[in-house]
Backbone as JSON, one array per atom type, in Angstrom:
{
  "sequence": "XXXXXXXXXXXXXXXXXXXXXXXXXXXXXXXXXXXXXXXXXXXXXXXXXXXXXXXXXXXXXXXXXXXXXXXXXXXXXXXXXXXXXXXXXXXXXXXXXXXXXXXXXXXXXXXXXXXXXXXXXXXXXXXXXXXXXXXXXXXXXXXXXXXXXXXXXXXXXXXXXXXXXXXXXXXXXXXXXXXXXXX",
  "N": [[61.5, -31.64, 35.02], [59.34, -33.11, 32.79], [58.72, -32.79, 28.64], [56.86, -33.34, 26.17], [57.7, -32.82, 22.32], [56.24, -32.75, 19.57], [56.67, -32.92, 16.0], [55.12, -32.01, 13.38], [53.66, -32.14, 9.46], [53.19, -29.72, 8.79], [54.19, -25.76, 7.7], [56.47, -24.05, 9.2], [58.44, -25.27, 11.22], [61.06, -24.17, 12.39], [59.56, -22.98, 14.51], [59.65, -25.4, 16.3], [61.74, -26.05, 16.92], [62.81, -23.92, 18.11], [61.18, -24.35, 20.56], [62.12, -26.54, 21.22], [65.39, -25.82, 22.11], [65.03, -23.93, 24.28], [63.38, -25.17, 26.4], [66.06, -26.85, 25.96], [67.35, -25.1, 27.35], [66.65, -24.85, 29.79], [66.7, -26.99, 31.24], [65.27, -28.91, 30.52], [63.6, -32.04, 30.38], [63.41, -33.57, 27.29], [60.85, -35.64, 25.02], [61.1, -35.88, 21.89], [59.14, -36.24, 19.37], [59.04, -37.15, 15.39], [57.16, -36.45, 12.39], [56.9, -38.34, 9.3], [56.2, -36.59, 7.18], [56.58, -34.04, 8.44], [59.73, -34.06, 8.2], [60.3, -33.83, 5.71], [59.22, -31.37, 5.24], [61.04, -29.58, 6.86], [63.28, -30.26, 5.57], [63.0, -28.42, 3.3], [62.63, -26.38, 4.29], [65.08, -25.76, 5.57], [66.02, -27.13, 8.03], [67.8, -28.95, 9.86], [67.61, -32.65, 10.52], [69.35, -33.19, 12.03], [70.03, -31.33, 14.66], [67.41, -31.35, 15.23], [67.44, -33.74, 16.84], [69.82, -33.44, 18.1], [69.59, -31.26, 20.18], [66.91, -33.05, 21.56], [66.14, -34.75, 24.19], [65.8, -37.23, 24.09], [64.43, -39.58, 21.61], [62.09, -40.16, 19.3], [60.43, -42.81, 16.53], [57.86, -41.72, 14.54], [56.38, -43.88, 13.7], [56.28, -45.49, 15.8], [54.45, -46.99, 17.61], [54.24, -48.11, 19.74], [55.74, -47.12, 21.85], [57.23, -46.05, 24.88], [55.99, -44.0, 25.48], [53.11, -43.74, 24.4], [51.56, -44.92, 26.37], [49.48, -44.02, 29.8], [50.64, -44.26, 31.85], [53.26, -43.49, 31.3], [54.83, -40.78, 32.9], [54.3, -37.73, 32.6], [54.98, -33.9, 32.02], [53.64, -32.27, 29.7], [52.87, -31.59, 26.58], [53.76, -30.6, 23.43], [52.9, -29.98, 20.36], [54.24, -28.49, 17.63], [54.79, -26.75, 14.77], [51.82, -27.84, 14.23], [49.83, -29.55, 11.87], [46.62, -29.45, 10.29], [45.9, -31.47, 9.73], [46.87, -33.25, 11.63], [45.84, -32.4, 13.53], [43.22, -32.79, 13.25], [43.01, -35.36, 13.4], [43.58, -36.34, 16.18], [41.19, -34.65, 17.41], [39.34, -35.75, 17.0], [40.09, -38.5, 17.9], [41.82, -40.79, 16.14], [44.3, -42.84, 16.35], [46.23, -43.4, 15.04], [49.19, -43.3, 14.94], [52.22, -42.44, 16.69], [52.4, -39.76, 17.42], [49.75, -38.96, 17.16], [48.68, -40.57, 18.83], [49.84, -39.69, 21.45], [49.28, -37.6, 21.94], [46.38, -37.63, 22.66], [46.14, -39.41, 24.54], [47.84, -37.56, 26.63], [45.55, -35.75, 26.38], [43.56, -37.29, 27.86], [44.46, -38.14, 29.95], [44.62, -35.77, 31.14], [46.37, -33.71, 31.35], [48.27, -31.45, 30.02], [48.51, -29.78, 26.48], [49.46, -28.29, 23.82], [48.46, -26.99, 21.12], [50.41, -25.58, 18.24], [48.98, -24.72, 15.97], [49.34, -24.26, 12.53], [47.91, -23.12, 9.99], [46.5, -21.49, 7.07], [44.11, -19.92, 5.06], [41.66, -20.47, 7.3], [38.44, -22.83, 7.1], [35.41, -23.99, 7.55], [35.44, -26.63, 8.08], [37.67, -26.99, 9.62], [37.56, -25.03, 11.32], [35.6, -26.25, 13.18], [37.08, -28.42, 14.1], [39.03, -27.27, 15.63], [37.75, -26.1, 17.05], [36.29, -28.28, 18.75], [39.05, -29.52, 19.81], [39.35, -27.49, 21.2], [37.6, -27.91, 23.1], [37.74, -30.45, 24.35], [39.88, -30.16, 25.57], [42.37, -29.23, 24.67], [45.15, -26.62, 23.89], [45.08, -24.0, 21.87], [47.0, -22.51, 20.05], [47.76, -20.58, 17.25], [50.86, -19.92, 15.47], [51.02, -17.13, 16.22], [52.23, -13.62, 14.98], [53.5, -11.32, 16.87], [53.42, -8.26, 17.38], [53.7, -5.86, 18.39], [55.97, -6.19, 20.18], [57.73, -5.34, 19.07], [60.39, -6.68, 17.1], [63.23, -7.28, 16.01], [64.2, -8.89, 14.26], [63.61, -12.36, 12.55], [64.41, -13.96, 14.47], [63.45, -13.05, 17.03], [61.0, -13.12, 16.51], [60.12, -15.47, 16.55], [60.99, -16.64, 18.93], [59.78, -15.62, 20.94], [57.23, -16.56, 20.3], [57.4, -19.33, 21.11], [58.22, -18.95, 23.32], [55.87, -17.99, 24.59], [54.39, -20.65, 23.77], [55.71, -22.77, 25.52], [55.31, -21.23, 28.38], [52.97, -22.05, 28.99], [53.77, -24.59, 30.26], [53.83, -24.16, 32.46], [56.62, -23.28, 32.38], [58.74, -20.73, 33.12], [59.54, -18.05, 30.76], [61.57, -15.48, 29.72], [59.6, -13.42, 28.34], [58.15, -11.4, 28.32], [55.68, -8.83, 27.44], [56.47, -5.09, 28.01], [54.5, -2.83, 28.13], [53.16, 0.1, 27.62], [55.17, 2.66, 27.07]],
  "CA": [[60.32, -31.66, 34.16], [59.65, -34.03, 31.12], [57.94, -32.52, 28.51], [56.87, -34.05, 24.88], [57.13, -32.07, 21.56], [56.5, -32.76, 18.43], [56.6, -31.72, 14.96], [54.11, -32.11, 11.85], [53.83, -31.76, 8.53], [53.5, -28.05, 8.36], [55.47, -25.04, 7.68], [57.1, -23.61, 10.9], [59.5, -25.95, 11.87], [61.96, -23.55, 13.4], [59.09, -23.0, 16.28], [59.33, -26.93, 17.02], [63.31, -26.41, 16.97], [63.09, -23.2, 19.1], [60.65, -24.68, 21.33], [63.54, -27.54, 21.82], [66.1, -25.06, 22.66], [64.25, -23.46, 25.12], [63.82, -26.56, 27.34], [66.95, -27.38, 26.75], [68.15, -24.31, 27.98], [65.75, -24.96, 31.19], [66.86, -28.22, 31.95], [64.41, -30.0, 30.91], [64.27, -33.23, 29.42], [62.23, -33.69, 25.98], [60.98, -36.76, 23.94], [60.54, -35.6, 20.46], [58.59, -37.35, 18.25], [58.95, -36.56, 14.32], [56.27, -37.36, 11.19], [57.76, -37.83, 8.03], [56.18, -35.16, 6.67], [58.01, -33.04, 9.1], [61.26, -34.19, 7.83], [60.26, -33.28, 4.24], [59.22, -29.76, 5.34], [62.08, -29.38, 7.87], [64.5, -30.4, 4.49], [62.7, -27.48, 2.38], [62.52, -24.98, 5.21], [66.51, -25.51, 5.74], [66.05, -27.76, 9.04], [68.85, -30.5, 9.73], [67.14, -33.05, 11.86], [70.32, -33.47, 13.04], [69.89, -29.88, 15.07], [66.45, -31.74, 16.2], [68.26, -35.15, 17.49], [70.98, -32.57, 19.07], [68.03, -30.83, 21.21], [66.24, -34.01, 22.3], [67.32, -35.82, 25.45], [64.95, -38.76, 23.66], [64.03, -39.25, 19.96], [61.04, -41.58, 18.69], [59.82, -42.85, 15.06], [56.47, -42.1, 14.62], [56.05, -45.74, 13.28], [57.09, -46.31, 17.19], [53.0, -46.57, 18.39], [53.83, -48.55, 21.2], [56.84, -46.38, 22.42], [56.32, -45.74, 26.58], [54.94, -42.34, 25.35], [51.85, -44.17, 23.62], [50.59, -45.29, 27.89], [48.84, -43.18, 30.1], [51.56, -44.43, 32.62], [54.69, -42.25, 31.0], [54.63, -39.27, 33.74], [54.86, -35.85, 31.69], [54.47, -32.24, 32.23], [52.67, -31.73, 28.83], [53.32, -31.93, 25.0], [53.71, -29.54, 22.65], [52.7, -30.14, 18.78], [54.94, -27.2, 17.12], [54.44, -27.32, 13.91], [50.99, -28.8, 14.01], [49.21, -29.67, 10.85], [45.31, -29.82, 10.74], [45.58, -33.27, 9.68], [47.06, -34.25, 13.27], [44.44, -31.69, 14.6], [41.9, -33.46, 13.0], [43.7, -36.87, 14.6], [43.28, -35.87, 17.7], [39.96, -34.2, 17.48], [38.16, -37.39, 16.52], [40.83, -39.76, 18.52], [42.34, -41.65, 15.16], [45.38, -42.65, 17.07], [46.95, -44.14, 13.89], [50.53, -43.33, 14.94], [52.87, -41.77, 17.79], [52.22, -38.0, 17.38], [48.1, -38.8, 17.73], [48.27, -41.29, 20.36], [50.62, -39.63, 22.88], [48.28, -36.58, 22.1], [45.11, -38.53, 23.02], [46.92, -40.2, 25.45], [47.81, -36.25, 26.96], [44.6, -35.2, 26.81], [42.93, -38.3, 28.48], [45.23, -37.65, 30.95], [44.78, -34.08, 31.85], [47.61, -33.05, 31.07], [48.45, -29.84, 28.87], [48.55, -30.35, 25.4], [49.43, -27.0, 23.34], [48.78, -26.8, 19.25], [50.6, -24.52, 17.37], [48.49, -24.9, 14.53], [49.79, -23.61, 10.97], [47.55, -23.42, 8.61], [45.72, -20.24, 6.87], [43.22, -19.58, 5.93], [40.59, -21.75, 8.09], [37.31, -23.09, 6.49], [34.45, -24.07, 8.4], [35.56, -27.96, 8.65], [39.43, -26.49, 10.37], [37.18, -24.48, 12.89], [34.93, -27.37, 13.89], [37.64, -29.16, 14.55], [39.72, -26.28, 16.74], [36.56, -26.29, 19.04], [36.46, -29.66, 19.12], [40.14, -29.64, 20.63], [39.43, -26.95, 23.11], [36.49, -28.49, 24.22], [38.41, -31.83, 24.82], [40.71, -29.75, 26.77], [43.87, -28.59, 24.14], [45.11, -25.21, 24.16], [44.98, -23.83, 20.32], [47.77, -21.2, 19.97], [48.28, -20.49, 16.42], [51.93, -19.27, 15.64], [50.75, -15.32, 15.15], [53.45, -12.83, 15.36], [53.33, -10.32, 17.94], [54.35, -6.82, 16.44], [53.86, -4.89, 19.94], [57.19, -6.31, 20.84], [59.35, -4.44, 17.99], [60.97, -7.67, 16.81], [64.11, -6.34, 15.07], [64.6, -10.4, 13.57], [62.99, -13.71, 12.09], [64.34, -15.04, 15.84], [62.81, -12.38, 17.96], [59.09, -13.2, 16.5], [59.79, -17.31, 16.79], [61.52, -16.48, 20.18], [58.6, -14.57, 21.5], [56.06, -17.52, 19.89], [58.13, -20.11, 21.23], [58.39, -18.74, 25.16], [54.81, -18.23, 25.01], [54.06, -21.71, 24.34], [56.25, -23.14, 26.79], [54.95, -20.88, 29.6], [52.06, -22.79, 29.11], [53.51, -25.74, 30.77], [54.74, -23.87, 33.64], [58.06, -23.12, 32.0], [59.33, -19.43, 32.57], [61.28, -17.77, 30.06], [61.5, -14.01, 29.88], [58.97, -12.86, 26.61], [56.58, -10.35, 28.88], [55.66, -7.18, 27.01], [56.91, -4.09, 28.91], [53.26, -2.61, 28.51], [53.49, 1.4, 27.17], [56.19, 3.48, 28.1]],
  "C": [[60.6, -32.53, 32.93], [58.53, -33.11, 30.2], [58.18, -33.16, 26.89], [56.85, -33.24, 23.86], [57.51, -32.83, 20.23], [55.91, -32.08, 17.13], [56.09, -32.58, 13.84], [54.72, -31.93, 10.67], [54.27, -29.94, 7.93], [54.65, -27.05, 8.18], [55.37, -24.48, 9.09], [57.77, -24.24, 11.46], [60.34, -25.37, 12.84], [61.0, -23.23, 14.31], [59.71, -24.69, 17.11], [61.07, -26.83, 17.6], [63.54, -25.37, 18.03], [62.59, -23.42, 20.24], [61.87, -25.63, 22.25], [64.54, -26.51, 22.75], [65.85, -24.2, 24.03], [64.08, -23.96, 26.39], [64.9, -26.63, 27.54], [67.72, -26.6, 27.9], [67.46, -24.28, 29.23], [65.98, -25.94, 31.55], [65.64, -28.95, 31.55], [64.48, -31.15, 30.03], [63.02, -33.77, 28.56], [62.51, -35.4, 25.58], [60.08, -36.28, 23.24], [60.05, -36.74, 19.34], [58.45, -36.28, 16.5], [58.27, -37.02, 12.58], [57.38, -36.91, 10.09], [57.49, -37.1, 7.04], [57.09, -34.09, 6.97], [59.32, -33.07, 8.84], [61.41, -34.06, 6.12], [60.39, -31.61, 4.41], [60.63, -28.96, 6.09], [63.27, -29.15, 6.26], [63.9, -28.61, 3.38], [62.84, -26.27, 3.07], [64.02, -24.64, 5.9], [67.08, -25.95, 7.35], [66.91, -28.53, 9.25], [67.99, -31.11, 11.02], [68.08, -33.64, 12.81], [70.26, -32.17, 14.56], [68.28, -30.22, 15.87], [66.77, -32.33, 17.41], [68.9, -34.36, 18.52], [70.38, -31.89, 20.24], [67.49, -31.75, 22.01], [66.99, -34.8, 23.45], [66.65, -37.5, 24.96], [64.45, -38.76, 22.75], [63.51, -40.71, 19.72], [60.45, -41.33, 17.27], [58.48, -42.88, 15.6], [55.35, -43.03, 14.24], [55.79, -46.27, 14.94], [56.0, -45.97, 17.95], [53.12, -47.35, 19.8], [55.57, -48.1, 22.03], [55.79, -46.02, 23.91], [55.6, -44.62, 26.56], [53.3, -42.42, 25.26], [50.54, -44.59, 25.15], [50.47, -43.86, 28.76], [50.21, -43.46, 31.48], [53.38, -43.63, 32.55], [53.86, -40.9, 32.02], [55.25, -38.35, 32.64], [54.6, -34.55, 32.37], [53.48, -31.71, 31.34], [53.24, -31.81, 27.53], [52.85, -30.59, 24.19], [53.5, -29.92, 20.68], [53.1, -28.71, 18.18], [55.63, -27.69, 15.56], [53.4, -28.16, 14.07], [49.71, -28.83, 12.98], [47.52, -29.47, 10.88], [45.13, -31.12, 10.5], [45.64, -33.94, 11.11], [46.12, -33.71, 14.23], [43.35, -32.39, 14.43], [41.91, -34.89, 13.6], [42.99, -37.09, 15.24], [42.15, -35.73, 18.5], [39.28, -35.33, 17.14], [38.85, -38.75, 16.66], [41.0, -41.52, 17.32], [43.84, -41.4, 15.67], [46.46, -43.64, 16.17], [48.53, -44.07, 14.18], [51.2, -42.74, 16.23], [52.09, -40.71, 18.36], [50.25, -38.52, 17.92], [47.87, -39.21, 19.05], [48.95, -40.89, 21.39], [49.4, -38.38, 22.78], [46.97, -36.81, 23.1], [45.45, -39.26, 24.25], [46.79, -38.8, 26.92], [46.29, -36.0, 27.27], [43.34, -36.5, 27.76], [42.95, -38.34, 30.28], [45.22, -36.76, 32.01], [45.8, -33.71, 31.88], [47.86, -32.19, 29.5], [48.7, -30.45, 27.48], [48.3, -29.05, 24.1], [49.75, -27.43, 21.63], [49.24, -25.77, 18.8], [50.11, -24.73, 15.81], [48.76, -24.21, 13.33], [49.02, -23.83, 10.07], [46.16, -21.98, 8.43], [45.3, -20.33, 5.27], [42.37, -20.71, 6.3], [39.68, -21.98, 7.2], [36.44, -23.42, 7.28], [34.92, -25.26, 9.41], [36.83, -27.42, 9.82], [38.31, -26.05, 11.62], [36.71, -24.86, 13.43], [36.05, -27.71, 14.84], [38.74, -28.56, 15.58], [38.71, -26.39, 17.83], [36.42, -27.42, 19.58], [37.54, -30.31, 19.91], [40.22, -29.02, 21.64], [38.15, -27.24, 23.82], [37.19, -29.7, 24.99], [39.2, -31.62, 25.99], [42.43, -29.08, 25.61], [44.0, -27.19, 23.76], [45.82, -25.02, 22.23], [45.68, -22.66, 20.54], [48.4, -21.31, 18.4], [49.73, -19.57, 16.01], [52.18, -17.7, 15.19], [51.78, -14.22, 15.87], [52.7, -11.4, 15.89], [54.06, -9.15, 17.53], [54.66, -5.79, 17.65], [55.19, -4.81, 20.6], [58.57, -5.94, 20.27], [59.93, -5.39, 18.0], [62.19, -6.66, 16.12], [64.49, -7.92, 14.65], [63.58, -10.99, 13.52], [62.79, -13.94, 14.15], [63.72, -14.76, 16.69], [61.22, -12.89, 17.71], [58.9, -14.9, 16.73], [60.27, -17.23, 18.24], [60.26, -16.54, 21.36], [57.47, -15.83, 21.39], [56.22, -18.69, 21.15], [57.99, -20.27, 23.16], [56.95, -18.62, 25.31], [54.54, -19.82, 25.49], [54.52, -22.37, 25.45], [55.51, -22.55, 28.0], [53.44, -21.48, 29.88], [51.92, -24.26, 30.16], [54.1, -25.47, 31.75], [56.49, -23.57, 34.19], [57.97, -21.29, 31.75], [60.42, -18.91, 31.78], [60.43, -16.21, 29.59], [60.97, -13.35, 28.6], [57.87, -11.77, 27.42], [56.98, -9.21, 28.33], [55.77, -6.41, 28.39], [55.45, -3.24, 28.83], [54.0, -0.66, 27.48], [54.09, 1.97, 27.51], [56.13, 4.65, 27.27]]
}
């Protein structure tokens, strides 16, 4: 499996980094793309993007618009935006393919192929929720990073863990996060 993820401006970084890990630990082989926002927030939120780089089997500037990611001809499995801003939501949603991160998106969804937002940003306003319907009408799957309490987290890692294996199972990637149901 190839699958694409990248990471925004927003806070939540460690999903985009656990998301990595995750893959890697599945074999699969990522090309991460990273805005330089994301490498501001990543530096404040205690990220090394060395610990990104180390994850990726393939690492692109998001200057890098005509990287093989940017054609409808790169075969994928699906892309993941972890950490994804509403700015790149708003990108996306109104196909301003100004850089990497938009145009492999746009690219993805053109495609038919999966294309999962972890959108960060609270609270919404009217314009934010336009523009969420506007992505799952297009076809992108809007999973905001909301912590699941049902699953007795006893850590930070257990509730990004849990976030983290969701998204993935999205792209046909199993990894063991199913609630046990009431016992």
């Amino acid at each position: 499996m190839k699958v694409i993820v990248a990471f925004t401006g927003a806070s939540g970084q460690i999903y985009g980094l656990k998301i990595l890990e995750i893959l890697r630990d599945n074999g699969v082989e990522t090309h991460v793309i990273v805005s330089k926002a994301a490498t501001i927030t990543m530096n404040v939120e205690g990220i090394d993007i060395a610990q990104v780089k180390a994850n990726s089997s393939k690492f692109y500037s998001n200057d890098d618009i005509g990287a093989k990611l940017s054609s409808g001809s790169f075969k994928h499995d699906g892309m993941i935006i972890a950490p994804c801003s509403v700015k790149t939501a708003s990108s996306i949603a109104h196909g301003i393919t100004n850089n990497l991160i938009s145009r492999t998106a746009d690219v993805t969804l053109k495609e038919r192929r999966k294309l999962v937002l972890l959108v960060r940003e609270t609270p919404l306003h009217t314009g934010h929720l336009r523009t969420l319907l506007t992505l799952s009408e297009i076809g992108a799957i809007i999973m905001p990073p909301v912590p699941a309490f049902y699953i007795r987290p006893k850590s930070l890692d257990d509730i990004v863990t849990h976030t983290a294996a969701r998204a993935v199972s999205f792209l046909g990637i199993h990894v063991d996060y199913e609630w046990e149901g009431i016992v």
